[in-house]
N, C-alpha and C positions, 0 to 999 in steps of 0.2 A: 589724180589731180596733178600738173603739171607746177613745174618750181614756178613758174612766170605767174599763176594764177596765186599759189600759196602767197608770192612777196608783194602780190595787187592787197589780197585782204589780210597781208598782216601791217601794212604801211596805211590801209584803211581803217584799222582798230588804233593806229599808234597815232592818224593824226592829230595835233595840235589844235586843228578848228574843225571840231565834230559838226556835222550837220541837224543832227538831230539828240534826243535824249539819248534812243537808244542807242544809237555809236558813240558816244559818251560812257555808256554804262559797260557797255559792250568791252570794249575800248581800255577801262578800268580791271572790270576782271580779265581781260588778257594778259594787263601787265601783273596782275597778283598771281595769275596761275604760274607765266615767267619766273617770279621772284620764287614761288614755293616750289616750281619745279627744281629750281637752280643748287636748293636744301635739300642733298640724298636724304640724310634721317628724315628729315621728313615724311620724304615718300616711302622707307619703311615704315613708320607709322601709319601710313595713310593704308597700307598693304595690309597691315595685323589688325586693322579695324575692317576692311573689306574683307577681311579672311574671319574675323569675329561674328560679320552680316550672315558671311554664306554658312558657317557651322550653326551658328540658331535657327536660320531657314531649312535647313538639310537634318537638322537634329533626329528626329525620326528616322531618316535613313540609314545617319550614320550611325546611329548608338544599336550599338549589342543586345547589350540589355534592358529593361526597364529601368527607369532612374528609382520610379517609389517602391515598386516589390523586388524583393532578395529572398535569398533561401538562409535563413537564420538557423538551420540546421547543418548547412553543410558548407556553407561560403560565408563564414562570420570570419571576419579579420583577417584576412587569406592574403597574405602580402602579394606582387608586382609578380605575375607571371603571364606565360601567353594565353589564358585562357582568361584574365582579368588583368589589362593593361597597368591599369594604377593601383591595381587592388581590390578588396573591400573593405566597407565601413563593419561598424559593429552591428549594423542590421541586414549584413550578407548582400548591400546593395555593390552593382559594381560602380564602382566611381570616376572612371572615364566615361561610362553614359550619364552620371550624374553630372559632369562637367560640360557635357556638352549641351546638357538642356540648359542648364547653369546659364550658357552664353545668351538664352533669351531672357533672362534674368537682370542678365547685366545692361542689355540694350535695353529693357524697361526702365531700369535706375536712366539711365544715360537720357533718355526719351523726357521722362520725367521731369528732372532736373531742366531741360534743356526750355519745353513748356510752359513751364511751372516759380523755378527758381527764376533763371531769367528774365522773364518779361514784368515780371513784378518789380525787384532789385532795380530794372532799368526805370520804369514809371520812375519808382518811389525816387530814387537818385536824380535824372530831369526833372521833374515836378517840384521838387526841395530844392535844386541848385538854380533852378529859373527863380520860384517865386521868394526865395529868402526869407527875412523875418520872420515870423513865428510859425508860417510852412515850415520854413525849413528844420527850424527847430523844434517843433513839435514830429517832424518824422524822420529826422536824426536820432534823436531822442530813443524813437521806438528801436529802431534800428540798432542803437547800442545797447538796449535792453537785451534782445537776441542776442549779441554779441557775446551778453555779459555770461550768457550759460556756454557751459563746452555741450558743441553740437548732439553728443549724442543721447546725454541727458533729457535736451530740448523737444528731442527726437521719442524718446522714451513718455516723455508727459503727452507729446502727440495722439501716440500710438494706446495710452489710455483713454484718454478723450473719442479719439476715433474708434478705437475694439479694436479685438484679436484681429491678425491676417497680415500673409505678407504685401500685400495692397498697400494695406493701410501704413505698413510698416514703411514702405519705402516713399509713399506720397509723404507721410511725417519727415523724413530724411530730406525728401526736396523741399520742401515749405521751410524748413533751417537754412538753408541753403542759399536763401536771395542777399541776407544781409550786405555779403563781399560786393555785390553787385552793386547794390544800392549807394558802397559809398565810392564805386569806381564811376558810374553812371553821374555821380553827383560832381566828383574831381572833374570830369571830361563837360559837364555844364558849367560849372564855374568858368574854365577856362574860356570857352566861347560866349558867356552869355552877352560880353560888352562889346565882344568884337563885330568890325564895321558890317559886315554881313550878316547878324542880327540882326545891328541896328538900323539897315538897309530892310527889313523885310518888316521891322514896326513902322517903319517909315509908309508903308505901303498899305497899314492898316491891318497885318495880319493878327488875329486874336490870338493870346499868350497859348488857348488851345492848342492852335494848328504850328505856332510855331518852336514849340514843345514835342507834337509828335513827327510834323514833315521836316524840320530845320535840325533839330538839337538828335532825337533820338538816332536817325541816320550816323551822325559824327559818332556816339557810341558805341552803336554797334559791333563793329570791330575789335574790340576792347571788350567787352562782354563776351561775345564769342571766343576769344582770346583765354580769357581767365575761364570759362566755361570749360574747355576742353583740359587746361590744365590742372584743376579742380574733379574731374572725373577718376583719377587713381583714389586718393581721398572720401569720393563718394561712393567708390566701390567697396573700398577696406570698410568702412563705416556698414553698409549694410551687407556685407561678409559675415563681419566680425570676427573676433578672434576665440579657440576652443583649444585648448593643451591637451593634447591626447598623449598616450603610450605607445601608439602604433603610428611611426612615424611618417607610411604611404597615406594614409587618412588626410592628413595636412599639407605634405608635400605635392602631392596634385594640383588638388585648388590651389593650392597658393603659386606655384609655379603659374598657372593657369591669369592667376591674378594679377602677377608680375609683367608677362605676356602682354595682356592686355593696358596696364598703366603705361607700362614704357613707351606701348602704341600712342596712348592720348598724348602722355608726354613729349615724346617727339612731331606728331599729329600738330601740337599746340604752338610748339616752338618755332615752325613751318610757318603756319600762319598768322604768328606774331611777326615773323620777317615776312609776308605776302604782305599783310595789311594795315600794316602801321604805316598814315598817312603821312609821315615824316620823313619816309625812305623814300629815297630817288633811286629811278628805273637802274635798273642795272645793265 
């Protein structure tokens, strides 16, 4: 592709009077991918999560040993050598193949939450910050109920209600998870509900429905995604948990492992907080 062609469609995504929707939209994400590329950490982040994707696709290939059978007779707690990267656990499992299944694990948490927490948090927050009175405080209300527990309590009563497994364990962990949402989703409707392009669009007859899901939720989104990704260390640790062991390769693995991976959303999050926060001018 020639430079004269590249500067035709990047001066066609940057115009000022788009012709259509999609060179509008188009047009928007060009400048947020600019703005997030322009963020190195970032783009390590974005790195240690595509290198997160391909070891939970590749797992099977790359792990050694089985993550659930170990030889409890002869590789029980076998510290860090070259025949067991990280070690073993106290059931002769090796724990570098255990980590690597681990990472499909952690995309299921990540997946979850993502489904699950979010979209709900977003309703309940628009719905409450549109309609007001005793909407809103009727699901305020509920909202700080949740709050009122530390998550992983909340999390725990879930995972009774629902049964054993770690399924259920981690859907309990995203279902805790919407409250934050709910009351960002609610801040970011407040803000716009009186503004003239609202009131441009009642003007027009549209029902509180559609202008709750195509008007208001849109503006959020960004901000949900936002706190979404930076929230993800948090909801990893949470369904990790934490175990004091005597043998200190058992712990240091996963958790390095786990470090790895938060600083990825962490940084990941802080990228697209500066891509898409509608408040920043093009750089």
């Amino acid at each position: 592709m020639s430079a004269e062609t590249m500067q035709t469609r990047r001066e066609w995504l940057l115009s000022e009077r788009p012709s259509s929707r999609m060179q509008a939209r188009l047009g928007r994400a060009y400048v947020a991918w600019r703005r997030f590329t322009a963020n190195r950490l970032a783009l390590v982040g974005l790195l240690i999560i595509l290198a997160l994707v391909v070891v939970a696709a590749l797992a099977g290939v790359l792990a050694p040993y089985s993550p659930t059978v170990g030889d409890l007779k002869n590789a029980r707690l076998l510290a860090p050598s070259a025949a067991h990267w990280f070690g073993t656990d106290d059931l002769g499992r090796d724990i570098y193949s255990r980590i690597l299944y681990g990472s499909r694990w952690t995309l299921y948490v990540v997946i979850l939450v993502a489904i699950i927490a979010a979209p709900i948090g977003l309703l309940v927050g628009t719905v409450a910050g549109y309609a007001g009175g005793w909407t809103d405080a009727i699901l305020m209300r509920i909202t700080d109920i949740f709050l009122a527990f530390p998550k992983l309590v909340l999390a725990l009563a879930f995972v009774a209600a629902l049964g054993p497994g770690i399924e259920n364990a981690v859907l309990a962990i995203a279902i805790t998870s919407w409250p934050p949402y709910a009351r960002i989703a609610r801040a970011e409707t407040l803000t716009v509900r009186n503004s003239d392009y609202i009131k441009a669009v009642q003007l027009m007859g549209a029902s509180p429905f559609r202008i709750v899901l195509r008007h208001i939720m849109p503006l959020c989104i960004s901000s949900l995604i936002i706190r979404v990704t930076l929230d993800m260390a948090g909801i990893i640790l949470t369904a990790a948990g934490l175990v004091i062991l005597d043998q200190w390769w058992v712990a240091a693995a996963p958790g390095a492992a786990i470090l790895i991976v938060s600083l990825g959303f962490n940084l990941l999050g802080d990228g697209l907080r500066d891509a898409l926060d509608p408040r920043s001018g093009d750089q």
